[in-house]
C-alpha positions in Angstrom: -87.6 -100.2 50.2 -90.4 -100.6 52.9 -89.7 -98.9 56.3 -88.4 -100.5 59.2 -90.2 -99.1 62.2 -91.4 -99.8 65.7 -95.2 -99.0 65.2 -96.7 -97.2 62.4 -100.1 -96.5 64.2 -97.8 -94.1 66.6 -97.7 -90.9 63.7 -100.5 -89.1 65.1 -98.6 -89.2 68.5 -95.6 -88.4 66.5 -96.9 -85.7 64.3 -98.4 -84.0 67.7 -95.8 -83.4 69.3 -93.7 -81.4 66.1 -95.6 -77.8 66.4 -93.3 -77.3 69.7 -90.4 -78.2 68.0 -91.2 -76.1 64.8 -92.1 -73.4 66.9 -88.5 -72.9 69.4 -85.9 -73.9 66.1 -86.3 -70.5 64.3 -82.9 -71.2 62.6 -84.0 -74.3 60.9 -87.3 -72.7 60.1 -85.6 -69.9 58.5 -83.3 -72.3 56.7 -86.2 -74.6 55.8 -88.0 -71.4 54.1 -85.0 -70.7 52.5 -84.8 -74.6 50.4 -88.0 -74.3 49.9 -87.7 -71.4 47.7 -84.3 -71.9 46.3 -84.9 -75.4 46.2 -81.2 -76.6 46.4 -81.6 -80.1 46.9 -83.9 -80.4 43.7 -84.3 -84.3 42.7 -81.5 -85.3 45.1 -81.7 -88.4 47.0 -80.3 -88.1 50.9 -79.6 -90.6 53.4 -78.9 -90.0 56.8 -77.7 -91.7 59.7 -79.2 -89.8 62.8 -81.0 -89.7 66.2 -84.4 -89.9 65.4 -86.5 -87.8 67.3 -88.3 -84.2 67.0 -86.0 -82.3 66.2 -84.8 -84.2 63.6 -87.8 -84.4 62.0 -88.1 -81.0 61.2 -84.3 -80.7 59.7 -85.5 -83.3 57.7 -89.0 -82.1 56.4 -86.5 -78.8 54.8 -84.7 -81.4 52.7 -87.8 -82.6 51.0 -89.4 -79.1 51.1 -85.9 -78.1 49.1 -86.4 -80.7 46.4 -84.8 -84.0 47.8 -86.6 -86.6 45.6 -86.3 -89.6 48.6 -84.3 -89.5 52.3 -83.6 -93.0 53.4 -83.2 -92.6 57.3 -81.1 -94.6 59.6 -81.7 -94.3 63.0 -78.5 -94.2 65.9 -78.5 -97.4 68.3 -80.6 -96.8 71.2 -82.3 -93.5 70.5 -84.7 -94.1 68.6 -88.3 -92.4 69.3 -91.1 -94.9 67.8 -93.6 -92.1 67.4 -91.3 -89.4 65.4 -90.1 -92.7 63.5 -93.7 -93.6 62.8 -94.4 -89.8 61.9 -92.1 -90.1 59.2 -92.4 -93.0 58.1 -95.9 -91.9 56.7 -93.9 -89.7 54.3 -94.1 -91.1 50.8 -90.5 -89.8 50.5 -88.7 -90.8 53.9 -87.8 -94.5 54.4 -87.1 -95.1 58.3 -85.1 -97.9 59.3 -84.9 -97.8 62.9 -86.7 -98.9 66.3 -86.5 -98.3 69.6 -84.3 -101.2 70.8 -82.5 -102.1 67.4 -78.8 -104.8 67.9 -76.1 -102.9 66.5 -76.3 -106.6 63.7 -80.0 -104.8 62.3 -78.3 -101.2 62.5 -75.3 -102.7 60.2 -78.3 -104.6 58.0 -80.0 -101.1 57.7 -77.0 -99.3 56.4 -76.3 -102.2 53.7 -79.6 -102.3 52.3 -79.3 -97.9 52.0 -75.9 -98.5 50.0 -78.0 -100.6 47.2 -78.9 -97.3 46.5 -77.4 -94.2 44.7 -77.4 -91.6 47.5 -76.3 -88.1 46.5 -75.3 -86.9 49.7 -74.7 -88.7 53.3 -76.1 -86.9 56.6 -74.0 -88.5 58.8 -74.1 -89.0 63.0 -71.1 -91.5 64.1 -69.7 -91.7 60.3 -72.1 -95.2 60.2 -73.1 -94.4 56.1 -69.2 -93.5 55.5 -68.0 -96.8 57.1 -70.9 -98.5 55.3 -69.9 -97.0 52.2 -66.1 -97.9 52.0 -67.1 -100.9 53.3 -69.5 -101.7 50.5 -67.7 -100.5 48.1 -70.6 -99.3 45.5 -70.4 -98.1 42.2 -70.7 -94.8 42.8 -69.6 -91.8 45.3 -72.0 -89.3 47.1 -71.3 -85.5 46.1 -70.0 -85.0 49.6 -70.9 -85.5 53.4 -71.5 -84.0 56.5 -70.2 -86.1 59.9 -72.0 -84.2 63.0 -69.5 -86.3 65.9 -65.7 -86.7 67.4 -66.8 -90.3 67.3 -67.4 -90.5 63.5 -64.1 -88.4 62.7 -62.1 -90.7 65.2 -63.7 -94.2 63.9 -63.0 -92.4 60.4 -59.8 -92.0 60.8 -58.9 -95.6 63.0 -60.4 -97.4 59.8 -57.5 -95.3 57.3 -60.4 -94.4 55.4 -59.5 -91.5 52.8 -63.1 -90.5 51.4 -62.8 -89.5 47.7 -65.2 -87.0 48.2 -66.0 -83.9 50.9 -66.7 -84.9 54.6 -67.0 -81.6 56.2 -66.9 -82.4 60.2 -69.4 -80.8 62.2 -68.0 -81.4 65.2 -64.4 -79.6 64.5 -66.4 -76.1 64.3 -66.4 -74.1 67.0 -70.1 -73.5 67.3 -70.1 -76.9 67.8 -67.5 -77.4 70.4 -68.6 -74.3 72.4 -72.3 -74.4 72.3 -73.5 -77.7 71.9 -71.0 -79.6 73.1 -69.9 -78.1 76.6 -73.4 -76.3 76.7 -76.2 -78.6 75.7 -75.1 -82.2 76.6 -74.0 -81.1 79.7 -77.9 -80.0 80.5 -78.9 -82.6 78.7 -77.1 -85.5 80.3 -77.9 -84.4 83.7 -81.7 -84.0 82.6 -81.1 -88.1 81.2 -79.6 -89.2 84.8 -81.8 -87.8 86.7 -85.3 -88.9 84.9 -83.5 -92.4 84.9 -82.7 -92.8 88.7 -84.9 -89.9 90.2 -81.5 -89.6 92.2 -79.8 -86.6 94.3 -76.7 -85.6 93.1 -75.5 -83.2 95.6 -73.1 -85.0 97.7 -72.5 -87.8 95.2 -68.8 -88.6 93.6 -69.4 -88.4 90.0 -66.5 -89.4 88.2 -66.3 -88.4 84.3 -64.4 -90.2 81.6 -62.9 -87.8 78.9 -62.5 -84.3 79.2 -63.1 -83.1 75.9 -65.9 -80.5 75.0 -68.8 -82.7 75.6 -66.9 -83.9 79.0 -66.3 -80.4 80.1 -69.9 -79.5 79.8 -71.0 -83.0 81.7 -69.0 -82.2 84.7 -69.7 -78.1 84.8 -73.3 -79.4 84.9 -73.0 -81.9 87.7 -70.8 -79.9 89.7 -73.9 -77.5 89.4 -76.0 -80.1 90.8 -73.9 -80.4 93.9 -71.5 -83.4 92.6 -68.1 -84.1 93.9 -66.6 -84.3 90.3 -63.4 -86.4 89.4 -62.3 -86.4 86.0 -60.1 -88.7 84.0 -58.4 -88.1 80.6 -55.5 -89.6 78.5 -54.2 -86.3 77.9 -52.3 -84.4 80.2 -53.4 -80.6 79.2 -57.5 -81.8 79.6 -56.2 -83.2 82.6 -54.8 -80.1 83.8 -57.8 -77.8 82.4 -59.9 -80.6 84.6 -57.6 -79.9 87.7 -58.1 -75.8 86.9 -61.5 -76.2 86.6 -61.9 -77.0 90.3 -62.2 -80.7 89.9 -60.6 -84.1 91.2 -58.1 -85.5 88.8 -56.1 -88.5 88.4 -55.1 -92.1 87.3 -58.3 -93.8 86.7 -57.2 -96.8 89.3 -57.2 -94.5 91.8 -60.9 -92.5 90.9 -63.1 -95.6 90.0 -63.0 -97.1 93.6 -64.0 -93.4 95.0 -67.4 -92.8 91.9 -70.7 -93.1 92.8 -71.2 -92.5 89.0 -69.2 -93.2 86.0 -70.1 -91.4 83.1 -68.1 -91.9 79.8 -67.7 -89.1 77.1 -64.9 -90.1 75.1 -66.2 -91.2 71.4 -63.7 -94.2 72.0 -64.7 -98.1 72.6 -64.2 -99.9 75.6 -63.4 -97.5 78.5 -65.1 -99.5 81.0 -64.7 -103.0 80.7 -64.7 -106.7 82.9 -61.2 -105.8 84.1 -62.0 -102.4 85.8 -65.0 -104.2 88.5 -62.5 -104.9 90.9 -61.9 -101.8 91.0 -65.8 -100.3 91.3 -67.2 -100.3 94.4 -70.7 -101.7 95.5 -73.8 -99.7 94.1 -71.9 -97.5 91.5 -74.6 -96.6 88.5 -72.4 -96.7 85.3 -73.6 -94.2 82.2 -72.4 -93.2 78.4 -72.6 -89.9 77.1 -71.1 -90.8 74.0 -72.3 -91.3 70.7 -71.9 -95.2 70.4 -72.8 -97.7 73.9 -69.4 -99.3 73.1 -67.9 -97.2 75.4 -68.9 -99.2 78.4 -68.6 -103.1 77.3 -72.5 -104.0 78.1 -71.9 -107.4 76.5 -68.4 -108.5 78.5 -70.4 -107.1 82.0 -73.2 -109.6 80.9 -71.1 -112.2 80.6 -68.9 -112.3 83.2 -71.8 -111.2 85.8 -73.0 -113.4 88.1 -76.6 -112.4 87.4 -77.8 -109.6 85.1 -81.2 -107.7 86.8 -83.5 -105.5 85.0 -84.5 -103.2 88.2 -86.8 -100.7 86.1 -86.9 -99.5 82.8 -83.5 -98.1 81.5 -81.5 -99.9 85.3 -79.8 -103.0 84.9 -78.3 -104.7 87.9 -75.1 -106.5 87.2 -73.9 -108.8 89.7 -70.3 -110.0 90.8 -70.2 -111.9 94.0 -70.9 -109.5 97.0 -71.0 -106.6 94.5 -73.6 -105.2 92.7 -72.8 -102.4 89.5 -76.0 -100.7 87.7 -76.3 -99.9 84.3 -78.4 -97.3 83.0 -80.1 -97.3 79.4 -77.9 -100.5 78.1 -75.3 -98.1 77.8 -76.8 -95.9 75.0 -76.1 -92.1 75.1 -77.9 -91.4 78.4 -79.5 -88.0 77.0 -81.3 -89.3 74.4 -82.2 -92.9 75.6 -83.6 -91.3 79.0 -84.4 -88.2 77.2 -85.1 -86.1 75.0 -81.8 -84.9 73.6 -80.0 -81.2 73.7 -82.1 -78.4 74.6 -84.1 -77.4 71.2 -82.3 -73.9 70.9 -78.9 -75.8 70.9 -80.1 -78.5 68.2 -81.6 -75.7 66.0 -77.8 -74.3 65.8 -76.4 -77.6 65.6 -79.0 -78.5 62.7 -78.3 -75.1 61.1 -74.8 -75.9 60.8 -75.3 -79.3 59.0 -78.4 -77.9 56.7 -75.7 -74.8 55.7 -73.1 -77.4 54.9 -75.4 -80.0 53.1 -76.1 -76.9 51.2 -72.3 -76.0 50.3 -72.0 -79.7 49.3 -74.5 -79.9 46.4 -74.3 -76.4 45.1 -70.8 -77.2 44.2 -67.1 -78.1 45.9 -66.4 -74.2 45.8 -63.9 -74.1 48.8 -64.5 -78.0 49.6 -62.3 -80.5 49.1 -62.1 -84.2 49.2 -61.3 -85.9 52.4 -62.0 -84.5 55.9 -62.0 -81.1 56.7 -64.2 -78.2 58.9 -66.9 -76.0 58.9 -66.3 -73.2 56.2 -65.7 -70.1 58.7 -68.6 -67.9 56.6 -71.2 -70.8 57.7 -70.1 -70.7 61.6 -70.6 -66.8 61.4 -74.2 -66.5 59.5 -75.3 -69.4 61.8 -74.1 -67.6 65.0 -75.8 -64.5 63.9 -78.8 -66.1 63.7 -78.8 -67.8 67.0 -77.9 -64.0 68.5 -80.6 -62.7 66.4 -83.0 -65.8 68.2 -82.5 -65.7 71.7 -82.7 -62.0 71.8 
């Protein structure tokens, strides 16, 4: 299968800008040292659905230096860096599929054409090769799979899908909840926002949807930044942390008409849809911080608007009558489409975590078993060693 990329005369760009990378993940590089020498992965084939971008790319270059025969790479909707994809892409092992401003129609072609082939283990961001696969139904089962987000476990789970094989869930491990989640996409959210709209925050209502780990970390961070934060959630105990936590809380009919900024972190579809403008005032900039851009119903906006705008790159106006709502980055997760992602040191833990698993998976089910289940406890500890052990 040929690659599907944006430009491949961007590798050198893409290939440039890896030594940083390589040099502030010292987890991954220790890991990546590690395959190479135990070689775990030896005449595997790997596909993974993921963000593709720096960071990335090295996780990925230990998979081949630990013996992975071919990784077929599927990028996530609307984070796609052309370069790092291009960069890859000139690997006789890696097969990209994914450009910068891919329809979620090419991202479902994408995964159909990796499930023609027997893949050995899924590295999975938003559970898009586990759908693909029970959708698909081929003729044979991976040895096992890692699923990095809330998203993935929830769509997972919505579907009744009852994988007949390990899925260990990245995103029910601690390490995960309390470090990369409240820590690094807060940062890195507020870094996306403000390199989109060049905006001061101080002073503005910033209202955030879902309260979660992720959610916490989004308003701790813009609270920093001088924000009036408001905070809605389903659940009454996050809405009561939120309310401890020192910020506004209520029903969301009552917060929407008083944001400046939306900002949705819930790993659910359509939070913000047609039916909630009347209740937006004039000006308010509307954002996702979750994994998929369903969160905030682009397409039902479009087509009920008046008149859609681009105003800049990554700003769409949307207007209704009198009123005017702004959109940034199409909706796509607003730290990776504006940005460039979680702070390195935060994606090198994250990354160690899924190269430890993908690990545990192949050498055997020792411990695993089939269906859903978290981070084995010995792999949250040896990876928070050796994030101690870094930033000392």
């Amino acid at each position: 299968m040929q690659s599907i990329i944006d430009d491949i005369s961007l590798a050198q760009q893409g290939e440039e800008k890896m030594p940083w990378f390589r040099k502030n993940m010292p987890i991954i590089t220790r890991l990546n040292a590690e395959f190479a020498a135990e070689r775990p992965f030896e005449g595997l084939v790997l596909a993974a659905c993921f963000h593709i971008e720096p960071k990335t790319a090295y996780w990925i270059e230990g998979f081949l230096g630990g013996g992975a025969a071919h990784v077929y790479l599927v990028g996530n909707l609307g984070t796609t860096k052309p370069e790092t994809a291009a960069w890859l892409a000139s690997h006789e092992k890696i097969t990209v599929l994914g450009c910068a401003d891919d329809s979620y129609e090419a991202h479902k072609a994408y995964l159909a054409a990796v499930m023609e082939h027997k893949i050995d283990l899924f590295l999975d961001n938003g559970a898009s090769l586990i759908l693909a696969h029970a959708e698909h139904k081929p003729s044979w089962n991976p040895l096992g799979a890692n699923e990095e987000t809330r998203s993935g476990r929830l769509l997972i789970e919505k579907a009744g899908i009852e994988p007949d094989y390990p899925v260990i869930v990245v995103d029910d491990s601690p390490v995960k909840w309390l470090m990369e989640n409240s820590i690094g996409v807060g940062q890195s959210v507020v870094d996306g926002f403000m390199r989109s709209t060049s905006l001061l925050l101080g002073g503005k209502n910033v209202l955030v949807i879902g309260y979660g780990h992720c959610g916490i970390g989004v308003a701790g961070k813009f609270k920093g930044m001088g924000a009036n934060t408001l905070v809605y959630d389903i659940d009454p105990v996050l809405l009561l942390k939120a309310k401890l936590d020192g910020n506004c809380v209520g029903e969301l009919a009552a917060l929407l008409p008083e944001a400046d900024v939306v900002v949705t972190v819930t790993g659910r579809f359509d939070i913000v849809t047609t039916e909630h403008v009347p209740l937006l005032k004039t000006g308010v900039i509307l954002c996702n911080a979750g994994h998929y851009g369903f969160e905030i119903d682009r397409r039902g906006l479009a087509a009920a608007a008046d008149a859609v705008r681009q105003i800049k790159r990554g700003i769409e106006e949307f207007t209704f009558g009198e009123k005017s709502l702004f959109l940034l980055e199409q909706a796509s997760p607003l730290n990776l489409s504006a940005g460039d992602g979680n702070p390195i040191e935060i994606m090198d833990l994250g990354l160690g975590l899924q190269a430890c698993c993908a690990r545990r998976i192949v050498e055997g089910t020792k411990g695993l078993v089939k269906g859903l289940q978290t981070v084995p406890r010995d792999i949250d500890e040896r990876i928070s060693r050796m994030s101690l052990k870094a930033q000392n």
